[in-house]
N, C-alpha and C positions, 0 to 999 in steps of 0.2 A: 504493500500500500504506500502511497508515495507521500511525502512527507509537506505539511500545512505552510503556505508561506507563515515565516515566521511574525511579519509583521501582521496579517491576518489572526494568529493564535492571542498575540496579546490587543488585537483592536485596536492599532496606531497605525499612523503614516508614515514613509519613509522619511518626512522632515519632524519624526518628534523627537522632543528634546530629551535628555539624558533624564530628566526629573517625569517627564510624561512617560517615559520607558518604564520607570519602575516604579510610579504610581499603578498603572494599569497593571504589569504583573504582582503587584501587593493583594491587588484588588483580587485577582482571579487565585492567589496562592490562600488567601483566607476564604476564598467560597470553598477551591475543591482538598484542601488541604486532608490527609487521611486522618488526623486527627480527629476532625472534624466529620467527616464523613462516613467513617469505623466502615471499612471493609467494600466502600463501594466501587466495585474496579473502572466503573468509567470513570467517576471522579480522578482514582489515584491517577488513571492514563492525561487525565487532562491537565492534573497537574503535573503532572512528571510534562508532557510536551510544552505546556507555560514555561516552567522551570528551565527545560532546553534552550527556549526562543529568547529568555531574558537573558541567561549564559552568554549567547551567542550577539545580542543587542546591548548591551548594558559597555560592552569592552568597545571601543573606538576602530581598533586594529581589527577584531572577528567582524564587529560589523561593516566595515569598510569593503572585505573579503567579502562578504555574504552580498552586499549589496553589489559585486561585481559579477562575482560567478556562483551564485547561491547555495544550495545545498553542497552541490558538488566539491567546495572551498574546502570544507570537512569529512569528505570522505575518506573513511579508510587512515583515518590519524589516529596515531597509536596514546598510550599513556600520557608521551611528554609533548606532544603535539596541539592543533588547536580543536582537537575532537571532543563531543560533550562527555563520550565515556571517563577521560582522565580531566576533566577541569577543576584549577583550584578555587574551592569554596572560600577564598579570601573573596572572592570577586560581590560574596553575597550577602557580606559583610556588616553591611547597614540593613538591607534586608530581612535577616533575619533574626537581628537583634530587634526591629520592629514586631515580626513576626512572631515570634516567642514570649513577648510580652505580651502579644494579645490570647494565646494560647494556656498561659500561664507555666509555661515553660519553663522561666528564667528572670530575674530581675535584673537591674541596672543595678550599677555599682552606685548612685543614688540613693538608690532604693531599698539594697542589701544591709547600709549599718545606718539606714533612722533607725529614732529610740523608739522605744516600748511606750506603747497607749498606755494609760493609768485609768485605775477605776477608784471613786471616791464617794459611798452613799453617804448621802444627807436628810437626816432626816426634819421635817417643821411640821408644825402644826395646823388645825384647819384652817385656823383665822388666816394664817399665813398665806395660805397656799389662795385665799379668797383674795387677797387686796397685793401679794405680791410682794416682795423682799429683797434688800443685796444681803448678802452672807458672804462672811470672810473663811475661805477655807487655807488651811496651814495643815501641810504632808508633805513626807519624805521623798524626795526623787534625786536622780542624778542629774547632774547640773553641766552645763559646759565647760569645761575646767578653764580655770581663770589665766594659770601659770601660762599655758601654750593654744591660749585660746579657743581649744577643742581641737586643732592638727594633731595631738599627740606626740611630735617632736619637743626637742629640748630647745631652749630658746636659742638663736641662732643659728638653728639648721629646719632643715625643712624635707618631708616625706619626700623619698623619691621612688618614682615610675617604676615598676616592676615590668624586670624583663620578660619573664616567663608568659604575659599574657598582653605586655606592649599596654599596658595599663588601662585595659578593657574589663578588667574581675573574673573573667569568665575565658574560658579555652573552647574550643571544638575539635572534635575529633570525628573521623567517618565512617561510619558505618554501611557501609554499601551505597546503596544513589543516599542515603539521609545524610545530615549532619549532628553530631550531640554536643551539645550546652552541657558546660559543666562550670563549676564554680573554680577557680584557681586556685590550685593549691599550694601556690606560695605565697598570695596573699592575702587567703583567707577570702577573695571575693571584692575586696577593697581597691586595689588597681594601683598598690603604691605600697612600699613599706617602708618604715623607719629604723635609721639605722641609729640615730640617739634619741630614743624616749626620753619622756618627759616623766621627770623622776615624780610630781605630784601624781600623776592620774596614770603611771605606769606604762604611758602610752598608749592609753584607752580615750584620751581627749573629752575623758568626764571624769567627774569625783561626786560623791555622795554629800546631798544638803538638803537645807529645807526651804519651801518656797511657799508663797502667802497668795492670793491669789482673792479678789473681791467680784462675785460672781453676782449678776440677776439675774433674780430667780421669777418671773413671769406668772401676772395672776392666771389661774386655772389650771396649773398643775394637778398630777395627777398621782398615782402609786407606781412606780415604773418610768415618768416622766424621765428623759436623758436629756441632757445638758450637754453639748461636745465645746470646748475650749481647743480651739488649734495651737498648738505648736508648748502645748503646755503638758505634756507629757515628760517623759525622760528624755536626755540630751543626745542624738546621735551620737557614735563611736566615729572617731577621728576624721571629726565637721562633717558627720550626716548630721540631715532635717530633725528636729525635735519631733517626738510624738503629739499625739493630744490627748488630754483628760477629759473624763466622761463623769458628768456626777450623774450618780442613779438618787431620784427623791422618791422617799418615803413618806406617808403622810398619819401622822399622830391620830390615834383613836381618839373621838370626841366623846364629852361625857353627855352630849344632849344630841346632836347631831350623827345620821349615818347618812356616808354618801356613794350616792349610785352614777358614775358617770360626771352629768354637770347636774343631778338632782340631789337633795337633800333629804332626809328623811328623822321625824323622832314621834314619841307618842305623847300623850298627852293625855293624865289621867284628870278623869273630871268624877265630882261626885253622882251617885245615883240619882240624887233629887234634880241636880242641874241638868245630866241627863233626860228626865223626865219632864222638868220643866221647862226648860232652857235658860242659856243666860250669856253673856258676853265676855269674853277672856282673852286675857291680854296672852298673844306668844313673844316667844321673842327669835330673831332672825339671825342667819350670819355676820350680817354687816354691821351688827353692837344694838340697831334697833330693835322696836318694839310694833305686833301688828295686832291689830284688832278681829278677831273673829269670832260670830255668832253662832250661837250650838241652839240648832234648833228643837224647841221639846219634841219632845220620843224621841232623840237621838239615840242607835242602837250600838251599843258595843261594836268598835272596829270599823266605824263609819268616817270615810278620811275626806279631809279637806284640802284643796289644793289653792296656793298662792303663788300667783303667778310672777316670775321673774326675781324670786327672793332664793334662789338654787346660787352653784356657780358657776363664775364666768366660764365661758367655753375659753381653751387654751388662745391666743392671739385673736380675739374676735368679741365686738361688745355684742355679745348674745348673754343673757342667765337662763339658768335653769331654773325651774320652779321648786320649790317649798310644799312636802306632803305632810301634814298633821295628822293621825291616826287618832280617834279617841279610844281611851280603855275607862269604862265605865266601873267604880269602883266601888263594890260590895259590903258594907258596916261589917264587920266584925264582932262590935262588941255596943251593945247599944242600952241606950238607961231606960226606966221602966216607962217613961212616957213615949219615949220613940218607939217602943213593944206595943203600945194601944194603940198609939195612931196608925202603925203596920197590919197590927189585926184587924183593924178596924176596915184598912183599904183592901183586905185580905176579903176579907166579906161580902165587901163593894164586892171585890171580882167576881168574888164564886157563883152570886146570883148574875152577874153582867160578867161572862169569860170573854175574854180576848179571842178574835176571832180565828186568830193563826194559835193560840192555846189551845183551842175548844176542836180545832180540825183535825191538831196530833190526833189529840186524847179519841176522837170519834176513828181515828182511823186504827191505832193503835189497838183498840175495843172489835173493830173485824177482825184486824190480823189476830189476836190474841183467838178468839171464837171459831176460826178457820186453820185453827192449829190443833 
């Protein structure tokens, strides 16, 4: 089968540039990449011939060949020649140090010594978490070392470039048509070694301290709420990026209040008579006030009142939640002998005039009981 013009396989014209050359093969090596594709052989074929056509377009001297006497340029070239079988993967160099990154391959040497994320829970309480807060938080982390400013060298010398990987962190080696990313083992991945550490931080370009840090905390938080502070984490190893700190908030059991989301919740015991009668009672709110609501007679046990907009703030948004008052109707216990006549006395009342949701049990109760 005879072989794709090349510039057809990666979708460019004879006049594209060096940077449109291998945009377009980035582009077709992350669609059909095996990684990606686990097993499916048109893909690897597709890539494996992108991969070809970039080889052979990407170098000035192959494509200059190619574009003279095309395939034919390459045939029949051995190992040390300009054939795709023996070509050096220096050539794909920027490639697939992009490529690898997106695959999760491999990291930059960037990348490889930032510091460690930090986790810090906080805990406040309701009121808090309703109207919002700064809170100063003070933890232990590693710090950029002062003495050699976080390089890890001694003062007046400076890391140098590691041969072994040309100061890239990372080596490749071949595995058949692949390439393998490996981390460098002379310099740990860092791209540079030091030959006089820095006698403070052992040539780690951090030391252990404590750091203070003044955070808001935004009304409407919740249990679980995260906080991310950038670059407030631990100090990269020898001038990597700081990490960030993450406060987890926790939010204090209230002794009146239970909250559901951005809604509010508590009960509210009222006596039997005001139950029965009704009467007006003052509650009180999150926000330190006080609200008025009326209990209508025959109010029945577990009958709940909702106010509206006295819940909390939803997290970054002036919305409230509402406010649910449950009543619990509360039963004497122990009562003097005048409260005993006036109760018999309404006991009376009823039995000749029963309730008519009382009087329906008891009549149904009365079949069931006779059809048993």
């Amino acid at each position: 089968m005879a072989k794709r013009d090349y510039y057809d396989v990666l979708g460019v014209t004879k006049s594209a540039s060096k940077e449109e050359i291998k945009k377009a093969y980035r582009k077709l090596a992350l669609k059909f990449h095996p990684d990606k594709t686990k097993g499916d052989k048109s893909s690897e074929e597709k890539f494996k011939e992108a991969s070809e056509a970039y080889h052979i377009l990407s170098d000035e001297k192959r494509k200059t060949n190619y574009d003279q006497f095309g395939h034919a340029a390459f045939e029949g070239a051995g190992a040390g020649g300009q054939g795709f079988g023996g070509f050096d993967t220096s050539s794909f160099s920027d490639i697939f140090e992009d490529f690898f990154s997106d695959f999760g391959g491999g990291q930059t040497r960037r990348s490889s010594n930032r510091g460690n994320d930090l986790r810090y829970d906080v805990s406040i309480d309701l009121e808090d978490a309703y109207k919002g807060l700064e809170k100063n938080v003070k933890y232990t982390t590693y710090k950029k070392c002062s003495a050699c400013s976080g390089s890890g060298a001694a003062k007046g010398s400076k890391p140098i470039k590691c041969n072994y990987c040309s100061g890239r962190g990372k080596v490749r080696t071949n595995q058949g048509f692949f390439t393998v990313q490996q981390t460098c083992p002379q310099c740990s991945g860092y791209g540079e070694n030091i030959g006089d550490p820095c006698k403070s931080c052992s040539g780690n370009g951090k030391t252990q301290g404590t750091e203070n840090v003044t955070v808001k905390i935004p009304k409407g938080v919740d249990d679980g709420t995260r906080i991310r502070l950038s670059g407030k984490g631990e100090a990269g190893s020898k001038g990597g990026s700081s990490g960030d700190l993450y406060l987890f908030i926790s939010i204090d059991n209230h002794n009146i209040f239970k909250r559901s989301e951005e809604n509010l919740y508590y009960e509210l015991p009222i006596s039997f008579s005001d139950a029965t009668l009704g009467t007006t009672v003052e509650v009180p709110s999150i926000d330190g006030g006080k609200s008025k609501i009326k209990i209508p007679a025959g109010t029945q046990h577990g009958k709940q009142f909702r106010l509206r907009g006295k819940g909390m703030p939803l997290l970054r948004r002036s919305i409230f939640g509402d406010l649910y008052i449950r009543v619990i109707t509360q039963v004497p216990t122990s009562l003097s002998k005048r409260q005993k006549e006036i109760l018999q006395e309404f006991n009376e009342i009823e039995t000749n005039k029963p309730d008519p949701v009382i009087k329906s049990f008891f009549e149904k109760a009365k079949k069931f009981w006779k059809s048993s």
